[in-house]
Phi, psi and omega in degrees: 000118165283056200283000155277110178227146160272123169230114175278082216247114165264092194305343201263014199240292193296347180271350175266331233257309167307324174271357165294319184305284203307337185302329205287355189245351172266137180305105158004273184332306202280322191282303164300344177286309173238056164292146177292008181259359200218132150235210197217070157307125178238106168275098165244150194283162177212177184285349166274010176136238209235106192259169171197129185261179152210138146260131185233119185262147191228136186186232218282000000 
C-alpha cells in the first residue's frame, strides 16, 4: 500500500463550494441584503468637486 499521494486542492474553488454549502442556512431576507448582485453608491462632496464610492457585499 502506497500512501505517498499529492492532493492537489484549488483552495479558492473549495472556498466557493464552502459558501454555497453555508448559503443554504441563511434566511432570504438576509441573502437579498448581502447578495454579489447587489452594492451601495456613495455620492459625496469634497473639496475638488463630487467623489462616487461603490461598495459590493459579496457573501451569497
Amino acid at each position: 500500500m502506497n500512501l505517498n499521494t499529492n492532493l492537489d486542492m484549488d483552495f479558492k474553488t473549495f472556498l466557493r463550494w464552502w459558501r454555497r454549502e453555508l448559503c443554504l442556512l441563511v434566511p432570504k431576507p438576509i441573502k437579498r441584503l448581502i447578495s454579489d448582485n447587489q452594492g451601495v453608491i456613495v455620492i459625496h462632496s469634497t473639496p475638488a468637486g463630487l467623489a462616487i464610492r461603490y461598495f459590493s457585499m459579496m457573501f451569497c
